[in-house]
C-alpha positions, 0 to 999 in steps of 0.5 A: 690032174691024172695024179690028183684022181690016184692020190693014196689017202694016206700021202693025198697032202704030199702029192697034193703039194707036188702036183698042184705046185706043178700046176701053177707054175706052169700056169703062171709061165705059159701066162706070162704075157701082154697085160697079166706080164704088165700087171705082174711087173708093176705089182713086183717093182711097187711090191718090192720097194715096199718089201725092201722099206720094211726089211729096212726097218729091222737096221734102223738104230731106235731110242729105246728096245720098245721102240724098235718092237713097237715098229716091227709089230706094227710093220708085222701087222700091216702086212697081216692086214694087206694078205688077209684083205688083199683078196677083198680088193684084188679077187683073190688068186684066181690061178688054181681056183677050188671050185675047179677040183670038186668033181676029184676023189680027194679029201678036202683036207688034202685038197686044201694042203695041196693048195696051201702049198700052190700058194707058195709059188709066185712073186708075192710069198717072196716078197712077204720073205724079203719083208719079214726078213727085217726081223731077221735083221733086227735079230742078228742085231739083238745077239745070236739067241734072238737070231737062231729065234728069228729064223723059224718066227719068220718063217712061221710069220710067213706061213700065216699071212699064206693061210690067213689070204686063204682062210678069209675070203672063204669066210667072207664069201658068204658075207659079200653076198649081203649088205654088210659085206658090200660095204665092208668090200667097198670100204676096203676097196675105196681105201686102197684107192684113196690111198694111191690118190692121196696116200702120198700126203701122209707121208709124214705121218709115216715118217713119225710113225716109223721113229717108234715114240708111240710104241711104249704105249702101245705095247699092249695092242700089237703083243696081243694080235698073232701078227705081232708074236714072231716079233714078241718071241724074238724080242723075248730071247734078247732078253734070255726069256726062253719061255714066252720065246717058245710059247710065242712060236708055239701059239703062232704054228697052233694058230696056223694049223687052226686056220688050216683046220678051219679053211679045210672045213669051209672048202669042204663045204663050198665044194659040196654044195656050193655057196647060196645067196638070200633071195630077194623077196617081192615087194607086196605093192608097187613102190611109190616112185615107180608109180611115179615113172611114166608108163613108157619103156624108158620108165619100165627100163628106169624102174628097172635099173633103180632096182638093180642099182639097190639090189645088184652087188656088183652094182651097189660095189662100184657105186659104194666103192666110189663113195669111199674112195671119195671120201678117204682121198679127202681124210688121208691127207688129215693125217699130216694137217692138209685139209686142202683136198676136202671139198674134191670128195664128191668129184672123187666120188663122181670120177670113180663111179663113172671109171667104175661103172663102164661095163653096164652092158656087161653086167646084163650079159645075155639079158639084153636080147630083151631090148633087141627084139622090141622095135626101136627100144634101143634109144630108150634103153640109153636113156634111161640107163642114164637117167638111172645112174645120174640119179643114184650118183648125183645126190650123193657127189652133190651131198659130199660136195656140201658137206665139205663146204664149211672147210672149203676156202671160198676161192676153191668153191667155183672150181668145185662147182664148175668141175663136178656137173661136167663130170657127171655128164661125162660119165653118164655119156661115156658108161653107155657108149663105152659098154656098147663099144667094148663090152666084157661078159661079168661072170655071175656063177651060182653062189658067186660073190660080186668079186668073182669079176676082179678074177676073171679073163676079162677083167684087163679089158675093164680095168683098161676101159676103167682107165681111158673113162677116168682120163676121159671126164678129167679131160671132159672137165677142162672146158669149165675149169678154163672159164674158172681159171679164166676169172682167177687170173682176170681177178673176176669173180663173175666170170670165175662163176661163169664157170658153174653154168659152163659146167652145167652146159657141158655136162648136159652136152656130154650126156645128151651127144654120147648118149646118142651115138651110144644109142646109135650103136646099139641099134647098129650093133646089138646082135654083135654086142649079144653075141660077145656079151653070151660067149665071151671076148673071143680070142684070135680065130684060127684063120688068123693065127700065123699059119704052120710052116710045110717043113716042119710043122711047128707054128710060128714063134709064140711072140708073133701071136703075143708080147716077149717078156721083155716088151710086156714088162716095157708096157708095164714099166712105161704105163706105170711112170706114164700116170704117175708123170701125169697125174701126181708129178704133173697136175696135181703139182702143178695145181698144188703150186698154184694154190697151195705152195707150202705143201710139197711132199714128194713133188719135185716141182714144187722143189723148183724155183717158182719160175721153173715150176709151171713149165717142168710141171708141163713137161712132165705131162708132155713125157708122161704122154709120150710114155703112155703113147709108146707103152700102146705101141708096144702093146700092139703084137708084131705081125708075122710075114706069112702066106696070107701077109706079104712082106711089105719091105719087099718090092712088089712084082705083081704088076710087072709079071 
């Protein structure tokens, strides 16, 4: 920081560009570590067989020219895409943040260069150079001139997309702020996540799309966008057209520097005086259905979250990202004529707004201490939490559930059914107790949007919450869908409908009995819960820390207070083939080979003889377990032995002395 406060004016970019580079790339290797190593390996290894797919693109042989273009256009395109909406889902790169440097003397436009070239430094840019390296390929392929052309489009290919990952977030900061913008951020978040439910049934609509019989008439479409002129110039010099070759490149650096030019103006502006959001205004007369609410404090705290559930971004973001992740993972599957998943949108819907929504507590921050000094209000508190979200949550799940009935084969109506109300109690049960149990401070900064939290320290251990909530209401579920299965083998249509009241009894059990332990804890714990939730997830105290040997002085080895590089990625290795050998390659086959053989996709137990399917498909789920068992293992930091931990290996002489 030291350089950035001596930065002459004129040099301000180049020292910009060196100092914050430094910067980050020893952020990013002092962080490597426990889940940031974990995530990072996972992003890599799903980021790199994307990359590598795409780069293969530029080898395959294709009918016609056109068709080649119109698949490496669209390749060119979708990676535009995921760079420019990526940070709407992920939180942006929250390495070297600008609001950090508003107190330097330094031009925004240096400052704005500087950062520019931070971005570089990381996994991500390489694997965006591997990508676009398929153009590289296809233009060796064309002759030397489409080759020597290839070079600087790729390069200028991937200075766009780093620009364009900068530039729209700060444009979309303000909008996130408002309506518009929580939708358009749920919206792209829930794609994403359909797209990992369900994404994997439109494979062969990808398939298709890769043979590039579409691109003739589509020419148009991907020449006009700038994603698409790195390949418009180099398709331009295999056929010897040097002037759209060079005014091609040329239109691609402009817009880079347009985009830079604009960005800089924007984080001049956000640096001086930061973002505002448009007040609320007060409602002039009570609404009709708060006077309809008891006048008790669980009606006040019922008032209150239907407020905030209508008002508050991040709240109205989870519960619409919910929505449409619901709503994607049944669409998806259209794209190559499988329908069958249709009618699960609203238990879709219903998990995720559960998964989503595990840090109630979290959102309020130090706001609770009004619960905390009124007598007993605990309990109450719970309750009404409760009562809130199963009232914005289940006419909605419920409403997808319908709409999706006139397709819904009749035999798959008592699962859906049954299934849904003991998720929703599941959750209703678990967000309370789960926010009490574990809580993480969500920041709220002043002109923040509602995807500050995605970027912030305690993001990990809401995602992993997030996590056991989602696995928890499948499990929660397994009750009510027994009975269902029960009646589907028995060939009774009575007891497959048992199954509905099952559900409705569980569900109702799920929220009435985690409510009250919630409640219990609460009252137990709230001072503690108070405390986390102003200061923050505490690391480990001095005290713990290992402590400094006589004779040196140094501390111990930083893998004793944390994970190796090499157990980090093993945790994140392990984690990943956990979910997908329960999830996809378990359940989901196994329920895709009962129902519906036909569709296979890339399951490998439906490859298998029928026989063999139902107890490979348990097997899976048996591995996946393990693996997810020995990835917490890992998890856990070694123990040093140490003044204050004896070696337990040894034999103790204690008693003996």
């Amino acid at each position: 920081m030291a350089g950035l406060l001596t930065v002459p004016p004129a040099a301000g970019g180049r020292v910009a560009i060196t100092v914050l580079t430094g910067m980050k790339a020893t952020v990013l290797r002092r962080s490597m570590s426990g889940p940031r190593a974990a995530g990072l390996v996972v992003g890599t290894v799903c980021g790199g067989a994307g990359a590598v797919g795409t780069a293969l693109l530029g080898f395959a042989d294709y009918a016609t020219p056109e068709a080649g273009f119109g698949v490496l256009a669209l390749a060119q395109l979708l990676w535009s895409l995921g760079w420019a909406l990526g940070p709407l889902v992920t939180g942006g790169d929250s390495t070297l943040r600008p609001a950090w440097f508003a107190m330097v003397p330094m031009r925004p436009r240096s400052l704005a260069v500087g950062l520019l070239g931070a971005a570089f430094v990381g996994v991500t840019p390489v694997l965006a150079l591997v990508a676009f390296g398929g153009l590289l390929a296809y233009g060796v392929r064309q002759g030397p001139a489409a080759a020597v052309v290839a070079v600087p489009a790729v390069l200028l290919q991937l200075l766009f997309v780093v620009v364009l990952a900068k530039f729209t977030p700060q444009v979309l900061g303000g909008v996130l702020r408002f309506r518009l913008g929580w939708e358009l951020s749920a919206l792209l978040v829930g794609l994403v996540m359909a797209c990992l439910n369900s994404g994997w049934f439109a494979i062969g609509f990808l398939v298709r799309l890769g043979t590039g019989d579409w691109a003739a008439g589509a020419q148009t479409a991907v020449r006009v966008l700038p994603s698409g002129w790195a390949v418009v110039a180099v398709d331009a010099a295999r056929r010897s057209d040097w002037p759209t070759a060079l005014a091609a490149l040329g239109a691609l650096a402009a817009v880079c520097g347009l985009l830079l030019a604009a960005w800089a103006a924007l984080l001049s502006r956000q640096l001086v005086r930061g973002g505002t959001a448009r007040p609320h205004r007060a409602a002039a007369r009570p609404r009709a259905r708060n006077r309809l609410l008891p006048d008790t404090p669980a009606g006040a705290v019922l008032a209150k979250e239907l407020l905030l559930w209508r008002r508050d971004p991040r709240r109205a973001r989870f519960l619409r990202t919910a929505l449409w992740t619901g709503v994607f993972t049944g669409l998806l599957p259209l794209l190559d004529g499988f329908g069958q998943l249709l009618p699960w949108t609203g238990v879709v819907a219903a998990v995720f707004a559960g998964a989503f929504c595990v840090n109630l507590y979290g959102l309020d921050a130090g706001a609770l201490w009004l619960t905390l000094v009124v007598p007993g209000a605990e309990r109450a508190d719970v309750r009404a939490r409760q009562a809130a979200w199963l009232l914005v949550t289940t006419p909605v799940a419920l409403l997808l559930t319908l709409a999706a009935l006139p397709v819904a084969p009749g035999a798959v109506r008592p699962w859906v059914f049954a299934v849904l109300p003991a998720v929703l109690g599941a959750a209703a049960g678990l967000i309370p107790l789960m926010a009490v149990l574990g809580a993480a401070p969500s920041p709220d900064r002043p002109g923040g949007g509602p995807l500050d939290d995605l970027a912030d320290e305690s993001a990990e251990h809401v995602r992993a919450q997030g996590l056991a909530a989602f696995w928890l209401q499948l499990l929660a579920a397994l009750p009510a869908a027994g009975v269902v299965l029960a009646g589907t083998l028995l060939s009774s249509a009575p007891l497959r409908w048992a199954g509905v009241p099952a559900g409705l009894l569980t569900g109702a059990l799920y929220t009435w009995g985690l409510g009250r332990a919630a409640g219990r804890r609460l009252e137990a714990r709230g001072p503690e819960l108070l405390d986390v939730l102003r200061k923050g997830l505490r690391r480990t105290p001095e005290s713990a820390k290992p402590a400094r040997s006589a004779d040196t002085g140094d501390a111990a080895p930083a893998a004793a207070a944390g994970l190796s590089h090499g157990r980090s990625a093993a945790v994140g290795l392990l984690t990943t083939g956990g979910i997908l050998l329960i999830a996809p390659q378990g359940l989901v086959a196994l329920a895709l080979s009962l129902f519906t053989p036909s569709v296979r996709s890339w399951f490998l137990v439906l490859y298998l003889p029928r026989a063999l399917g139902i107890p490979v498909a348990v097997a899976f789920v048996l591995l996946g377990a393990f693996c997810l068992r020995t990835a917490h293992r890992l998890n856990q930091p070694e123990q040093p032995d140490g003044p204050d931990r004896p070696d337990r290996r040894a034999p103790s002489t204690e008693l003996g002395s």
